[in-house]
C-alpha atoms as an extended CHARMM CRD file, in Angstrom:
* protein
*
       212  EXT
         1         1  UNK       CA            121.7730000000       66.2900000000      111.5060000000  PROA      1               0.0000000000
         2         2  UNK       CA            120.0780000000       63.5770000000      109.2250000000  PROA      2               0.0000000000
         3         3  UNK       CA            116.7500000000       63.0800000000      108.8140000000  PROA      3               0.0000000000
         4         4  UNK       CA            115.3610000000       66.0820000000      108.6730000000  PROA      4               0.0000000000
         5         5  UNK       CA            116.0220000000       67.4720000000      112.3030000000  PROA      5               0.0000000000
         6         6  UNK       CA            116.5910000000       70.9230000000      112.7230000000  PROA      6               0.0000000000
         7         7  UNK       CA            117.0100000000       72.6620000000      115.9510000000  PROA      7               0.0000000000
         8         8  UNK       CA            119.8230000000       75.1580000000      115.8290000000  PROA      8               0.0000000000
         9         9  UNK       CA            118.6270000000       78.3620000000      117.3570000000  PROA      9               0.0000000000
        10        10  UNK       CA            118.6370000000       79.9940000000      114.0530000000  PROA      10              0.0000000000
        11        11  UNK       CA            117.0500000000       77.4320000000      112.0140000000  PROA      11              0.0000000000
        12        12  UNK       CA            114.4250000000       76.2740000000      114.7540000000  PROA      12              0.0000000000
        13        13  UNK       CA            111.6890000000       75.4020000000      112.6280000000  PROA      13              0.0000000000
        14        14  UNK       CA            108.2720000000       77.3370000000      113.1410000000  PROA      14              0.0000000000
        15        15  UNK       CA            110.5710000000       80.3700000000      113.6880000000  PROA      15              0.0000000000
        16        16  UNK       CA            110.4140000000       82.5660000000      111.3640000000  PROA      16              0.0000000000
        17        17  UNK       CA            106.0210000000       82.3610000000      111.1890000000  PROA      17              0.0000000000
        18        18  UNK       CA            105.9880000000       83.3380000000      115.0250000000  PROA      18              0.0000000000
        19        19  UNK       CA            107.9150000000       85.6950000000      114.2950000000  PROA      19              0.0000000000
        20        20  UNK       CA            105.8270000000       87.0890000000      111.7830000000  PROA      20              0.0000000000
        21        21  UNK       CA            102.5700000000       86.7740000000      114.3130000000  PROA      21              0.0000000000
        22        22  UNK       CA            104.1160000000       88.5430000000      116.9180000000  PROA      22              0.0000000000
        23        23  UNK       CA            104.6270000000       91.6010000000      114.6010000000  PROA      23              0.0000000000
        24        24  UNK       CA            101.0280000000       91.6050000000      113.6980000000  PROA      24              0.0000000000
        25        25  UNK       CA            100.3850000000       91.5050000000      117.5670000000  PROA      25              0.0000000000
        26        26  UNK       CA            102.6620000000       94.2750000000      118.1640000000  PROA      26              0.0000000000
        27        27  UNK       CA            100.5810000000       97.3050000000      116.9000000000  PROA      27              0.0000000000
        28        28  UNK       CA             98.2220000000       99.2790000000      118.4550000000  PROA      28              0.0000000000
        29        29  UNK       CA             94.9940000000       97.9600000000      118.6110000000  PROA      29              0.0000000000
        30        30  UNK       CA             93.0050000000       98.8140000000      115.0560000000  PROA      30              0.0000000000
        31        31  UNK       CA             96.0030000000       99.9750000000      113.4520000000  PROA      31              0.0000000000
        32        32  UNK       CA             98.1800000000       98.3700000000      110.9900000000  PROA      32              0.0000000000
        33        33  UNK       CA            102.1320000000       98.1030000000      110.7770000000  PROA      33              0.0000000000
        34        34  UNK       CA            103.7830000000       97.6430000000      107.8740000000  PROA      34              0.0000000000
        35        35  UNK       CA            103.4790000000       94.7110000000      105.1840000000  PROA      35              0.0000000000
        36        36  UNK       CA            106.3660000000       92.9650000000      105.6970000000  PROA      36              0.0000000000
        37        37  UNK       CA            106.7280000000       90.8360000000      102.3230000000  PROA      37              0.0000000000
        38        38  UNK       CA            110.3990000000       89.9490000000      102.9340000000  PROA      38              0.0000000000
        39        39  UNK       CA            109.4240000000       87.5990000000      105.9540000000  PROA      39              0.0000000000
        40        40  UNK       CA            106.4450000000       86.5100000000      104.5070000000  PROA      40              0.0000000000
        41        41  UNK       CA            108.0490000000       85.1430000000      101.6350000000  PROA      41              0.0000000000
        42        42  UNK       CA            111.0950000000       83.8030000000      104.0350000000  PROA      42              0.0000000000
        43        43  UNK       CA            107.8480000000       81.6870000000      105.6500000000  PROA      43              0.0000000000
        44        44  UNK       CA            106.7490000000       80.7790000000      102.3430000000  PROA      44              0.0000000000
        45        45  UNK       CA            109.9020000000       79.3810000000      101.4480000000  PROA      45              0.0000000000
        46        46  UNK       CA            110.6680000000       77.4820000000      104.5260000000  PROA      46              0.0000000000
        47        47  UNK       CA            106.7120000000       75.6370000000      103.8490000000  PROA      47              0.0000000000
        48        48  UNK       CA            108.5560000000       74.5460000000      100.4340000000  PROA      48              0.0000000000
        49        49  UNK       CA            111.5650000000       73.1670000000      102.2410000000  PROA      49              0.0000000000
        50        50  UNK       CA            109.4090000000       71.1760000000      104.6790000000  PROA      50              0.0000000000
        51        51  UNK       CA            107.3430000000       69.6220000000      101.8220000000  PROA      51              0.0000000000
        52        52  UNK       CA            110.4470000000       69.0980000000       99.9330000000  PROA      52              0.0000000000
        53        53  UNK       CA            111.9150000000       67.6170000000      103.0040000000  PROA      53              0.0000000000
        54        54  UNK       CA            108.6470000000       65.7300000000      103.6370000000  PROA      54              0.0000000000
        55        55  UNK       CA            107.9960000000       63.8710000000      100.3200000000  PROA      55              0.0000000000
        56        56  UNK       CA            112.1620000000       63.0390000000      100.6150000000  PROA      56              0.0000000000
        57        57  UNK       CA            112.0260000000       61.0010000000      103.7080000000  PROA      57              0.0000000000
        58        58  UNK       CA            108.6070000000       59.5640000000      102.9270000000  PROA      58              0.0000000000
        59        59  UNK       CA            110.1480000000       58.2910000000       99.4080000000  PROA      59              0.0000000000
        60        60  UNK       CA            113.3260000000       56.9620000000      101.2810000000  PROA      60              0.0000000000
        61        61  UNK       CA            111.1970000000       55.1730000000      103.5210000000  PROA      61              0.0000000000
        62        62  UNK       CA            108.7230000000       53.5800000000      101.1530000000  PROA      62              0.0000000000
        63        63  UNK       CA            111.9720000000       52.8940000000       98.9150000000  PROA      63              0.0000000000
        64        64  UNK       CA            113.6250000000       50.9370000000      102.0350000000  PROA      64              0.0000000000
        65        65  UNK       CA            110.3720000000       48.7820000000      102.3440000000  PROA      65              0.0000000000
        66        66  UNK       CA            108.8410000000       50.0130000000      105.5920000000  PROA      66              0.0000000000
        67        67  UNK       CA            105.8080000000       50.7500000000      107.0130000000  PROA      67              0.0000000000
        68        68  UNK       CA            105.5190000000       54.8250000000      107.2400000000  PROA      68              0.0000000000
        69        69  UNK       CA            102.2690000000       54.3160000000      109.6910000000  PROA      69              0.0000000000
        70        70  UNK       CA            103.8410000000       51.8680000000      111.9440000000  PROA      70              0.0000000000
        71        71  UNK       CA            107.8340000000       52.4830000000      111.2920000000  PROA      71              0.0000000000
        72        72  UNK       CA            109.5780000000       54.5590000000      114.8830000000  PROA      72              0.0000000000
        73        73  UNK       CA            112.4190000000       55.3160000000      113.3640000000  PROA      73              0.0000000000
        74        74  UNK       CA            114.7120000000       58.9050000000      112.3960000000  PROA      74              0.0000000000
        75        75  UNK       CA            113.0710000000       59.2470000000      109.2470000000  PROA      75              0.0000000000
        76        76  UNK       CA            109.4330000000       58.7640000000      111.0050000000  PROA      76              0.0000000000
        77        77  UNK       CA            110.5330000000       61.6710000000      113.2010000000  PROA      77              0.0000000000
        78        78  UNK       CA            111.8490000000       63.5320000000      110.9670000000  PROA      78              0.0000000000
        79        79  UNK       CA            109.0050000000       63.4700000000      108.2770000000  PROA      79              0.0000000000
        80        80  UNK       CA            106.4920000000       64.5690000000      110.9850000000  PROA      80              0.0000000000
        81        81  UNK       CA            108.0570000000       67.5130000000      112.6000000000  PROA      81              0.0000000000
        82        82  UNK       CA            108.7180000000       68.5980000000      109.0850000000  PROA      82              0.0000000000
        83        83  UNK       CA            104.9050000000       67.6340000000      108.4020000000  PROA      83              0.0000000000
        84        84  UNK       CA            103.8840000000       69.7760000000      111.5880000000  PROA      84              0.0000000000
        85        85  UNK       CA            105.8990000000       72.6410000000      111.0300000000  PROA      85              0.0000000000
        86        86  UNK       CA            104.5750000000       72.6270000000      107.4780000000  PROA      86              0.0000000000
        87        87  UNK       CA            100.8840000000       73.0100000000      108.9190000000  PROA      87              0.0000000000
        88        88  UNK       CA            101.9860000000       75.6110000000      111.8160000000  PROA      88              0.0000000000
        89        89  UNK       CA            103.3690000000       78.0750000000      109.2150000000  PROA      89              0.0000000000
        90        90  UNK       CA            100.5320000000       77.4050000000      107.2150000000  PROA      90              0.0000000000
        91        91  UNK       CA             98.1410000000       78.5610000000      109.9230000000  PROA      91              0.0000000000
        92        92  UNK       CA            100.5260000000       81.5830000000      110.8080000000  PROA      92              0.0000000000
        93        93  UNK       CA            100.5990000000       82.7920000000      107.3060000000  PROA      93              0.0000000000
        94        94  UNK       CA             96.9980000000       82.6010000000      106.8910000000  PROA      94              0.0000000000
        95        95  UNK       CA             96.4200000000       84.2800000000      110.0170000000  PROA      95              0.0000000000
        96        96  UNK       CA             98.7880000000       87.7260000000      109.5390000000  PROA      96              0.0000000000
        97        97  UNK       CA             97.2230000000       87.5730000000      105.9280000000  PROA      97              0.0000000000
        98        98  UNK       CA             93.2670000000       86.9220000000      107.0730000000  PROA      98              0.0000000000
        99        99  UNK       CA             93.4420000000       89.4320000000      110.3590000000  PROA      99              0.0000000000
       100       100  UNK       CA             95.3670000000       92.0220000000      107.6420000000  PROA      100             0.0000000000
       101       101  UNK       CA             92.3240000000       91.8660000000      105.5580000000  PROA      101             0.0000000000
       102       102  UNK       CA             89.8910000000       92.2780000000      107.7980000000  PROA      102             0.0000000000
       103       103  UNK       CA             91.3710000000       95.6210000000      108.8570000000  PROA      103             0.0000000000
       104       104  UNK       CA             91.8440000000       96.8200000000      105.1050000000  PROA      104             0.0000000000
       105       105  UNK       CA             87.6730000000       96.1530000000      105.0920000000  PROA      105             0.0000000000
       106       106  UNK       CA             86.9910000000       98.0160000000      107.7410000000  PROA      106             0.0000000000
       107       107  UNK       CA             89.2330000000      100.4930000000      106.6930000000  PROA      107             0.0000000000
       108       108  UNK       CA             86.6090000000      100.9200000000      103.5560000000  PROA      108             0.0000000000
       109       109  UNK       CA             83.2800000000      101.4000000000      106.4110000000  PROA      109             0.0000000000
       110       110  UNK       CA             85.2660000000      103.7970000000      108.8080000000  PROA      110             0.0000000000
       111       111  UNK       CA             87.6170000000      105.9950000000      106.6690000000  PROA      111             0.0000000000
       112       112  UNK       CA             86.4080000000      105.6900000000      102.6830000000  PROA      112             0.0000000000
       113       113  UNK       CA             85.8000000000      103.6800000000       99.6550000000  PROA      113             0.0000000000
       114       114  UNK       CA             88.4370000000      105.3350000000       97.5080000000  PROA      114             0.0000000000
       115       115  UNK       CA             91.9890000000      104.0070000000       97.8680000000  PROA      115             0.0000000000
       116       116  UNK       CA             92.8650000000      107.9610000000       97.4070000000  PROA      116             0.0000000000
       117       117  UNK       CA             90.5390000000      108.6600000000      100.3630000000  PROA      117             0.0000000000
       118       118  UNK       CA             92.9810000000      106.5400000000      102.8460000000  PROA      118             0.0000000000
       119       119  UNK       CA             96.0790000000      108.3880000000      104.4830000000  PROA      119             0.0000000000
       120       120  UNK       CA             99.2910000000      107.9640000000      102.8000000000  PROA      120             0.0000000000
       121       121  UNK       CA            100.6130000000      106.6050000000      106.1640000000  PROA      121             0.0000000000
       122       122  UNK       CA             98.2820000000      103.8020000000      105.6220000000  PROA      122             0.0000000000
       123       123  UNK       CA             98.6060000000      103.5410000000      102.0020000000  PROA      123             0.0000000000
       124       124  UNK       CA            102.3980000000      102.9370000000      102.8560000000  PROA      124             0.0000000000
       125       125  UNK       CA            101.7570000000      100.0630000000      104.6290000000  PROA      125             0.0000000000
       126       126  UNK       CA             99.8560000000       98.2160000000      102.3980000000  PROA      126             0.0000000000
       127       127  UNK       CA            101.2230000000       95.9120000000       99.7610000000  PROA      127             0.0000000000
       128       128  UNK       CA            100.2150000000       96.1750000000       96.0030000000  PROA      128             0.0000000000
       129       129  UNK       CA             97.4220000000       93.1080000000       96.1490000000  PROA      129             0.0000000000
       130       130  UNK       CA             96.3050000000       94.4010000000       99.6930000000  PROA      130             0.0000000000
       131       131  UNK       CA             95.8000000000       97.6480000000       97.7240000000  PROA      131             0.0000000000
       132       132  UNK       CA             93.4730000000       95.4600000000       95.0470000000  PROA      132             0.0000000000
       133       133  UNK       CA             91.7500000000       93.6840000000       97.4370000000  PROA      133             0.0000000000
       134       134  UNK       CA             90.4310000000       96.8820000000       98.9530000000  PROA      134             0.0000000000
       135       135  UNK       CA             89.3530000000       98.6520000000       95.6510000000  PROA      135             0.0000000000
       136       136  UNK       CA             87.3520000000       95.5140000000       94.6890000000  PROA      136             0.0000000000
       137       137  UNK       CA             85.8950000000       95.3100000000       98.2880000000  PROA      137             0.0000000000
       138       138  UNK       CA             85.4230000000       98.6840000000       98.0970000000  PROA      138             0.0000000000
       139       139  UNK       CA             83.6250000000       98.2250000000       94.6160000000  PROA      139             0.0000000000
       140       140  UNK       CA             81.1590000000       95.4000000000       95.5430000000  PROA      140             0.0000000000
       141       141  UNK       CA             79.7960000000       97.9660000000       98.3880000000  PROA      141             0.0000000000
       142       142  UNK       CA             79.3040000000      100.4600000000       96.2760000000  PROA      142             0.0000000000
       143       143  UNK       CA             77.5860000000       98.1270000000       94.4000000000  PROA      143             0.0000000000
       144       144  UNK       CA             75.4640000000       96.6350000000       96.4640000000  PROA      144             0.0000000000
       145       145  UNK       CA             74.3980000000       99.8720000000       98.0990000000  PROA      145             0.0000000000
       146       146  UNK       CA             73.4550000000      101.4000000000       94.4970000000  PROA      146             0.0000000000
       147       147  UNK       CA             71.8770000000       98.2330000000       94.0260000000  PROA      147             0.0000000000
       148       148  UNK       CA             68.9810000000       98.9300000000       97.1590000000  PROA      148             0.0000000000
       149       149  UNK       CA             69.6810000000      102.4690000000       97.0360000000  PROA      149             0.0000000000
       150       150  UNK       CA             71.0230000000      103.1580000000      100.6250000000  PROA      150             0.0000000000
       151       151  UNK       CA             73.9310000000      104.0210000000      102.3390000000  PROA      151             0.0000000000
       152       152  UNK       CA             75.4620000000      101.6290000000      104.4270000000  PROA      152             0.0000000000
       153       153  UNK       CA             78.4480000000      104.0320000000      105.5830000000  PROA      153             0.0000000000
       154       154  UNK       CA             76.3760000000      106.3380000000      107.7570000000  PROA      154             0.0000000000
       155       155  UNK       CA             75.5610000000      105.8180000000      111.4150000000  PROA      155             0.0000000000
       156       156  UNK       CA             74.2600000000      102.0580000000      112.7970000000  PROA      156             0.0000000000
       157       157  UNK       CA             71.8540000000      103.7120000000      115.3840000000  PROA      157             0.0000000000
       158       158  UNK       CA             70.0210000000      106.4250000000      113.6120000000  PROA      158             0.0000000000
       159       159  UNK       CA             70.9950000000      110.1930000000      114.9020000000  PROA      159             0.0000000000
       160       160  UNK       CA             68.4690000000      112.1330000000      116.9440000000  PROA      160             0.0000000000
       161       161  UNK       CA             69.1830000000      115.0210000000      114.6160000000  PROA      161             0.0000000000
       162       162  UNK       CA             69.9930000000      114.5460000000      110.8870000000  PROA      162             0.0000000000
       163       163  UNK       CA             71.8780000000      117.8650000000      111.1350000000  PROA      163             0.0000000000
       164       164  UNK       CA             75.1590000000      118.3620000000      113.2590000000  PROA      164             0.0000000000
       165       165  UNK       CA             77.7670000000      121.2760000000      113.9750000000  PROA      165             0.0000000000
       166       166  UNK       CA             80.7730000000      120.4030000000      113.0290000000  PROA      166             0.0000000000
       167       167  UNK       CA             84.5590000000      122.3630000000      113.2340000000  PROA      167             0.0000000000
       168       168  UNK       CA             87.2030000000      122.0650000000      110.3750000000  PROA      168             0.0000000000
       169       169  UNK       CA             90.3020000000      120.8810000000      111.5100000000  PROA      169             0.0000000000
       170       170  UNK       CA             91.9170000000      120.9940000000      107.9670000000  PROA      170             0.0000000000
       171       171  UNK       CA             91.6730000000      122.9630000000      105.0010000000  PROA      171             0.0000000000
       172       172  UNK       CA             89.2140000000      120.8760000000      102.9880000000  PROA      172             0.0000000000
       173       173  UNK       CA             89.0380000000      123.2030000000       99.7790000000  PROA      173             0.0000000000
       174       174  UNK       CA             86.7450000000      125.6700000000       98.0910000000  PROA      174             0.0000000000
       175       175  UNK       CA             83.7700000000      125.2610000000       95.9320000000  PROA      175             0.0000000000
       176       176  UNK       CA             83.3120000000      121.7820000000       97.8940000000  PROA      176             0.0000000000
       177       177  UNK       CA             79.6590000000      120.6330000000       96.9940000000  PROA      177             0.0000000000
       178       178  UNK       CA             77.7300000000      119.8540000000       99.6400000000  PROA      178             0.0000000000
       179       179  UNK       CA             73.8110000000      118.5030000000       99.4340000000  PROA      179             0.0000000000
       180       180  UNK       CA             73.6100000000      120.5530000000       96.3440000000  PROA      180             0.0000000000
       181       181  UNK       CA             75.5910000000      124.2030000000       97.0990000000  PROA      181             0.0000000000
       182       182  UNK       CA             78.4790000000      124.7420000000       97.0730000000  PROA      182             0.0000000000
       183       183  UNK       CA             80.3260000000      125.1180000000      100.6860000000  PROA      183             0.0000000000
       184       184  UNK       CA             84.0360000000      127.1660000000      101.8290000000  PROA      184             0.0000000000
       185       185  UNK       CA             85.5630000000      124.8780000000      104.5440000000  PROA      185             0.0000000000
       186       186  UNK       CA             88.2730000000      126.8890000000      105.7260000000  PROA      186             0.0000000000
       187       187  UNK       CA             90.0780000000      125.8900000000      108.1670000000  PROA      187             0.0000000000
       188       188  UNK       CA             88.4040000000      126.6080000000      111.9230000000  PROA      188             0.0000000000
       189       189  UNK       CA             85.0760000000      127.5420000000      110.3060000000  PROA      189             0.0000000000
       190       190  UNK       CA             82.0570000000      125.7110000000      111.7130000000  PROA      190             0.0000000000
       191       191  UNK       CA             78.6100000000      124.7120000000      109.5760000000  PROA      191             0.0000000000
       192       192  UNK       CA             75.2870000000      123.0330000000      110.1810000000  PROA      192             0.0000000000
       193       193  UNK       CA             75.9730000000      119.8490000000      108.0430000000  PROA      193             0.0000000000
       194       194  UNK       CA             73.7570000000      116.8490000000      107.4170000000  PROA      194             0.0000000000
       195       195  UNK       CA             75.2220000000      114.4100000000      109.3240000000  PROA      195             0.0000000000
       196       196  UNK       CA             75.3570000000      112.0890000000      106.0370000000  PROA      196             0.0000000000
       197       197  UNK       CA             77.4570000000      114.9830000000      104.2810000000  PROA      197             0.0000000000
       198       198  UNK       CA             79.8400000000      115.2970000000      107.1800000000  PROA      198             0.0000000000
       199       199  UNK       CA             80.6230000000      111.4660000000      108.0890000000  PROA      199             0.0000000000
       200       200  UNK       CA             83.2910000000      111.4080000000      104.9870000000  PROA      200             0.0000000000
       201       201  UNK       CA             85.0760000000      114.3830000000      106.3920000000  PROA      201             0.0000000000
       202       202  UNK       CA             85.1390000000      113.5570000000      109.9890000000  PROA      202             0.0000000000
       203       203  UNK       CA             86.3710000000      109.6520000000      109.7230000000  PROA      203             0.0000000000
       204       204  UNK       CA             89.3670000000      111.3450000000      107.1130000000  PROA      204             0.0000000000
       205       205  UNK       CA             89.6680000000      113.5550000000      110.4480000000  PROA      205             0.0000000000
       206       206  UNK       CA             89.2850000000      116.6960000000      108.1970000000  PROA      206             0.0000000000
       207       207  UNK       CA             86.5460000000      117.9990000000      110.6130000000  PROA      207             0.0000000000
       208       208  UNK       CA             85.0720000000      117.5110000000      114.3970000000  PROA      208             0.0000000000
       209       209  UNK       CA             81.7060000000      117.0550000000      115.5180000000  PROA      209             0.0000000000
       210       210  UNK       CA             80.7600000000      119.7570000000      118.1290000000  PROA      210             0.0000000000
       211       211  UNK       CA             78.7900000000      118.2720000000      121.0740000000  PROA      211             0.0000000000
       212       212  UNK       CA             76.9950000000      120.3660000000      123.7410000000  PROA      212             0.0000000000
């Protein structure tokens, strides 16, 4: 079809981007699927054919002597569903890559500030500049916090008890240093730990906190 028009079922534009929004949406709550560059980059390409397509029909237009802002005709049409579906996958693409990145922060508050720290499973689904992004947030919190000399990573509300019992759920190692002296977390053994020293462990769900 001329103009521009395209509304097979396969080639329906905006397709592709919803596509990639509803695979966001699709995993659990907090958790993060896959990167899925191949689509991504599909989107990306079909934002290049709509400009492409865009500037072509404008130029035919403007070479035919007519009036773009008042002219009702195909190539009118055509040029603004291109231009539309130009700004929707836009939006979508900025969306799956904004919401991604606010996860990969909060993965640096809840779990660690080393990229090493971070599960593989999660390591897996993170593409290689999603990998830099969180070593360089991770970096400007560590520098911030050395800058006024406090921790950010430890509890909002402050603890009624600065110690707290904790159970090891994983081996964690020997010779592990812990507030100055060295600590044996084997696995099952429980210690008094300062609630600072334990936080690491626990959100890497190496240990439990024991309650009651």
């Amino acid at each position: 079809m001329s103009a521009g028009f395209c509304f097979s079922k396969e080639n329906m534009h905006g397709r592709l981007a919803c596509r990639l929004v509803k695979e966001f949406n699709s995993g659990e709550k907090g958790q993060l699927n896959h990167f899925n560059e191949e689509l991504l980059n599909e989107v990306a390409k079909e934002c290049s054919e709509n400009f492409l397509v865009l500037q072509s029909l404008i130029r035919k237009m403007q070479e035919e002597g007519l009036d773009f802002q008042t002219t009702r005709n195909a190539d009118h049409y055509g040029a603004l569903i291109n231009h539309l579906s130009l700004i929707r996958n836009k939006r979508c693409l900025m969306a799956y890559v904004y919401n991604r990145a606010e996860m990969i922060q909060n993965l640096a508050w809840t779990v660690g500030l080393r990229l090493f720290e971070l599960p593989e499973e999660i390591q897996e689904k993170l593409s290689h500049p999603e990998k830099e992004y969180f070593k360089k947030h991770s970096l400007a919190l560590e520098s911030y916090m050395s800058k006024v000399d406090l921790d950010l990573n430890v509890d909002m509300v402050p603890p009624k008890d600065p110690y707290i019992k904790v159970r090891v759920l994983d081996d964690v190692g020997e010779g592990i240093v812990v507030s100055d002296k060295a600590a044996n977390f084997a696995r099952h053994s429980m210690h008094f730990l300062k609630r600072t020293d334990a936080e690491l462990y626990i959100s890497r769900g190496l240990m439990e906190e024991l309650t009651g």
